[in-house]
Backbone as a ProteinNet text record, in pm:
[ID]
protein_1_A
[PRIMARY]
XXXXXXXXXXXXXXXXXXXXXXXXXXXXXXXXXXXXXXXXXXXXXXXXXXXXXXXXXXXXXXXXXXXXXXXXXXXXXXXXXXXXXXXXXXXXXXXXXXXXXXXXXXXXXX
[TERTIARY]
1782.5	1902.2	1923.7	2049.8	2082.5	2217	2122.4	2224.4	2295	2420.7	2548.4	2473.9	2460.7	2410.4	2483.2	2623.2	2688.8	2650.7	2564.4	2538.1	2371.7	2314.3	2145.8	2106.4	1981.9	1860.8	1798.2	1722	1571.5	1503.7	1411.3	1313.8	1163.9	1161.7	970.6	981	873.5	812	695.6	637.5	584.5	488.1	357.3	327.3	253	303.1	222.7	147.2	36.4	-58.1	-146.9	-263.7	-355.1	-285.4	-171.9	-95.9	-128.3	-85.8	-135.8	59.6	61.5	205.8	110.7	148	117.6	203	229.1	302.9	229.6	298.5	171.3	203.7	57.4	71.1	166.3	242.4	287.9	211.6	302.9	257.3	232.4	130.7	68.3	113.7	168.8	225.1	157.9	27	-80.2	-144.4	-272.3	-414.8	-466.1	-635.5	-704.9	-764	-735.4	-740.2	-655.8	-559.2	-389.9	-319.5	-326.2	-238.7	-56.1	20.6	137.1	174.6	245.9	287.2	409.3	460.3	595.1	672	804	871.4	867.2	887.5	875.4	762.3	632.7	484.8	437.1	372.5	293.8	168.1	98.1	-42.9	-68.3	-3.5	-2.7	-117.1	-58.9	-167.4	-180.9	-282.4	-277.2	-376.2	-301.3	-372.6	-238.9	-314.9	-164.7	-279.7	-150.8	-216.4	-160.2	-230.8	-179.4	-86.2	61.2	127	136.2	114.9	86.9	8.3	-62.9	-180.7	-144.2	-161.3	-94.9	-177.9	-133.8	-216.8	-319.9	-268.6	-430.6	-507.5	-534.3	-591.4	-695	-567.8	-618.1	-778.5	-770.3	-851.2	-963.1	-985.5	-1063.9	-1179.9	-1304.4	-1389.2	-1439.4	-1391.2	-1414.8	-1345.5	-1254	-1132.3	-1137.1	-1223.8	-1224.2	-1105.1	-999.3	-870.9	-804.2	-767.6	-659.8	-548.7	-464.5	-348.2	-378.7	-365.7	-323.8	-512.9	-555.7	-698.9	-606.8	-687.4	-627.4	-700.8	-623.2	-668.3	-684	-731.5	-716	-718.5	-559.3	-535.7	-493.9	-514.5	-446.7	-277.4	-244.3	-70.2	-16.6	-73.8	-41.8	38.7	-9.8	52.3	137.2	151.6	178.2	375.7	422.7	579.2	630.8	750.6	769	895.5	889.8	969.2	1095.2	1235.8	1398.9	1366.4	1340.8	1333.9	1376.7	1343.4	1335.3	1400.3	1464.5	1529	1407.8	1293.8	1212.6	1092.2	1120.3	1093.2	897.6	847.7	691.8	647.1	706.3	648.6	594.4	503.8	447.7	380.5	435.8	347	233	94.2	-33.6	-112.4	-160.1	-219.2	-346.1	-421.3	-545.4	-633	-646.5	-777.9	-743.8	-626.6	-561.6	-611.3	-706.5	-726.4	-816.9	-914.5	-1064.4	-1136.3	-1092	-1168.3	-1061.4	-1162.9	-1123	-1227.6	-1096.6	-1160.1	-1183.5	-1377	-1408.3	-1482.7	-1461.8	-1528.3	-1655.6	-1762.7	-1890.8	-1924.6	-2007.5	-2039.4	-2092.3	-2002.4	-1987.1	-1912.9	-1854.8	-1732.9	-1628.1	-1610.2	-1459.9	-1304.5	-1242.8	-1106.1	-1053.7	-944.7	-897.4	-779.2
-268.6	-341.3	-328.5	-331	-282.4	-414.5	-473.2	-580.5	-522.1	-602.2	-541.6	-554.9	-411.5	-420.8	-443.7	-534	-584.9	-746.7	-818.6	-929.5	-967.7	-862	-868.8	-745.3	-798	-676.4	-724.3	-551.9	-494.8	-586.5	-705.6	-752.8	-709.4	-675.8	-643	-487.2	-429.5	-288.4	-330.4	-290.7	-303.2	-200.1	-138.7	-30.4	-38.8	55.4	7.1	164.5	172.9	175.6	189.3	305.9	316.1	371.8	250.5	327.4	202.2	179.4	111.1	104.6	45.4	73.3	60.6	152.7	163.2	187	102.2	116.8	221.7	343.9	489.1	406.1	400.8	394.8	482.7	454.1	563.6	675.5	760.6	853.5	884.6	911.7	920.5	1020.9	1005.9	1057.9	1079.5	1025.3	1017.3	1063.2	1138.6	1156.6	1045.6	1027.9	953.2	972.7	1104.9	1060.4	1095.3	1014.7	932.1	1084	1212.7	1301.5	1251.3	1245.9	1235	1376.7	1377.2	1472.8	1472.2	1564.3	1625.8	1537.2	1562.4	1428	1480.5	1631.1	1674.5	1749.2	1647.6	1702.9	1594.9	1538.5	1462.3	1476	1380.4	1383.4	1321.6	1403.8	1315.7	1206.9	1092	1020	1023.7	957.4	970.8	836.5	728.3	597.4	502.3	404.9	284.2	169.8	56.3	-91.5	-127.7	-144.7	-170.7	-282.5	-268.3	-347.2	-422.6	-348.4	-424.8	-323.2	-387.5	-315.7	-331.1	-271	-295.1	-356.7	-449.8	-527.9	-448.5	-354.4	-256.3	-188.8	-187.4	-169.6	-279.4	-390.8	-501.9	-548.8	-515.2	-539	-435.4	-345.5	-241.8	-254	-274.7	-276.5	-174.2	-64.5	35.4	50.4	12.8	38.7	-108.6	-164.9	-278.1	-234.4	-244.1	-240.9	-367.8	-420.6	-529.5	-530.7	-637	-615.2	-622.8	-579.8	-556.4	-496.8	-426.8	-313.8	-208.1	-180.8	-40.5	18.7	170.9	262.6	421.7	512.1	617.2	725.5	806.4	864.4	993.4	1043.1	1211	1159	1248.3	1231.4	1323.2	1416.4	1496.5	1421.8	1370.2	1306	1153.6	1125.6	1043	1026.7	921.4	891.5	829.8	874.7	813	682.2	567.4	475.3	486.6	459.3	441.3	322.9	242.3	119.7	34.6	140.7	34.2	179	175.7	285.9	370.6	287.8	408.8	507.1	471	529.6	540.9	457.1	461.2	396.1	348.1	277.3	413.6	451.2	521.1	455.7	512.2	465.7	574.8	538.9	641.9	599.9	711.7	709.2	662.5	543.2	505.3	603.3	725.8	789.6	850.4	889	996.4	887.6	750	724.7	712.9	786.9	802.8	724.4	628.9	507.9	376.7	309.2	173.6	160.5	117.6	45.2	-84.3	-101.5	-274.3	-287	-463.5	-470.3	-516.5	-518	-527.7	-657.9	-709.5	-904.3	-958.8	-1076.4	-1093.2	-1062.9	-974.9	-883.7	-1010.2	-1091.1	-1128	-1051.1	-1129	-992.6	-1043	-965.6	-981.5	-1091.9
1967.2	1933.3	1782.6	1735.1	1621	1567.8	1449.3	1387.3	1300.2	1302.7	1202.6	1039.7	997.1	870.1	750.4	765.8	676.2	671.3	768.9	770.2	767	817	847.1	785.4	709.7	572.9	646.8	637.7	724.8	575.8	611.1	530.7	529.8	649.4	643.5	747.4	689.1	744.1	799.3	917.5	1037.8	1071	1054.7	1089.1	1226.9	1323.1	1493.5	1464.3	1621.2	1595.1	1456.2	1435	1414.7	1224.2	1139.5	1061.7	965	817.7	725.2	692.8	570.8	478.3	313.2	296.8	106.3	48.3	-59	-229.1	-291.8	-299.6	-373	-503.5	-571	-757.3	-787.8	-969.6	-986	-1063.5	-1069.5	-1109.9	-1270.4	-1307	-1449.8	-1540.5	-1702.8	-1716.7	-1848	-1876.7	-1963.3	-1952.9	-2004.9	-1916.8	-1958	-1934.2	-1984.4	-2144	-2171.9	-2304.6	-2427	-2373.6	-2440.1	-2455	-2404.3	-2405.5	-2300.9	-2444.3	-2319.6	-2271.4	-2165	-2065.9	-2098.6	-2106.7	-2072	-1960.8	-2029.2	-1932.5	-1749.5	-1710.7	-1602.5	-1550.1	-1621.7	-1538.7	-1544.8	-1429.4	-1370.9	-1283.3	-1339.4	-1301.6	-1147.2	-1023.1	-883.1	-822.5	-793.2	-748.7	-639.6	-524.7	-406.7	-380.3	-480.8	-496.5	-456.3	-355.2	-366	-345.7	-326.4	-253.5	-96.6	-25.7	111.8	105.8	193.4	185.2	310.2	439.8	563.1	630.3	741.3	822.2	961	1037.1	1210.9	1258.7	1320.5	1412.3	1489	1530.1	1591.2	1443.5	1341	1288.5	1236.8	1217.9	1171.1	1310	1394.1	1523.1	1498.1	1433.5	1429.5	1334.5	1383	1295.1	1190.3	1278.4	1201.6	1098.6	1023.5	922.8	908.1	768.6	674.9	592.2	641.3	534.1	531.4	453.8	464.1	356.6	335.3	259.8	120.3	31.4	-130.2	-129.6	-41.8	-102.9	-186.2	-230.8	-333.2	-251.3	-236.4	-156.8	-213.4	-193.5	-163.8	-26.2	-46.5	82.4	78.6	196.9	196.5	246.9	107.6	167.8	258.5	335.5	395.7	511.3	540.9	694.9	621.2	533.6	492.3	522.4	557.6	605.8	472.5	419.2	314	404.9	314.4	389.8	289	325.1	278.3	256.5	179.1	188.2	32.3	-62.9	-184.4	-298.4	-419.5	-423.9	-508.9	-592.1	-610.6	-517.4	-384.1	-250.5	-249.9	-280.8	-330.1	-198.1	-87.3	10.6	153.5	178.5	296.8	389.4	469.9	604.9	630.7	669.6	617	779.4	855.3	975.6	842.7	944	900.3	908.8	947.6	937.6	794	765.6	632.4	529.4	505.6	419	344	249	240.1	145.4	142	11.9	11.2	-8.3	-66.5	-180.7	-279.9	-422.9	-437.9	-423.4	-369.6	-507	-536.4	-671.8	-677.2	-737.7	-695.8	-683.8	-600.9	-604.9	-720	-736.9	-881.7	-968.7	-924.7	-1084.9	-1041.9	-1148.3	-1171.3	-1168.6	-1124.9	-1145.9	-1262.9	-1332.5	-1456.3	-1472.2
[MASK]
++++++++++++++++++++++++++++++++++++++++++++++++++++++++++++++++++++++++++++++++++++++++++++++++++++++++++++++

């Protein structure tokens, strides 16, 4: 079913099965040691923060992912979402994702 999109905004993205939603970081335009880049070369990331997790993932022991982990993923299979106009939102099959960045017990966050 399809609401008149002059009265009703798509508010939330939804990922079903075995799929995550990530905000990709952007893209670096620095290195790490303070070289700037040229305005049309970039250093690609393939780092985001999870923005929602599918309920079948969320069920999966195997895949400790949850919402706002920082991640790293293969973008290959990666769906880019229409959603926001700087277009950074993907939808990522949970296996395409090969790390989570966890902070050690004890580390305070900033």
């Amino acid at each position: 079913m399809r609401a008149n999109s002059s009265t009703a905004k798509l508010e939330t993205v939804e990922p079903l099965g075995k799929r995550i939603l990530i905000r990709k970081d952007e893209d670096k335009k620095r290195t790490k040691g303070g070289i700037e880049l040229p305005g049309n070369v970039e250093i690609p990331t393939i780092t985001g923060r999870v923005v929602a997790v599918s309920s079948q993932v969320q069920r999966d022991e195997d895949y400790p992912i949850a919402q706002y982990d920082k991640v790293l993923f293969h973008p290959k299979n990666a769906v880019p979402v229409d959603f926001e106009g700087d277009n950074r939102l993907f939808v990522v099959p949970v296996e395409d994702v090969v790390a989570v960045f966890r902070r050690a017990a004890g580390e305070e966050k900033d």
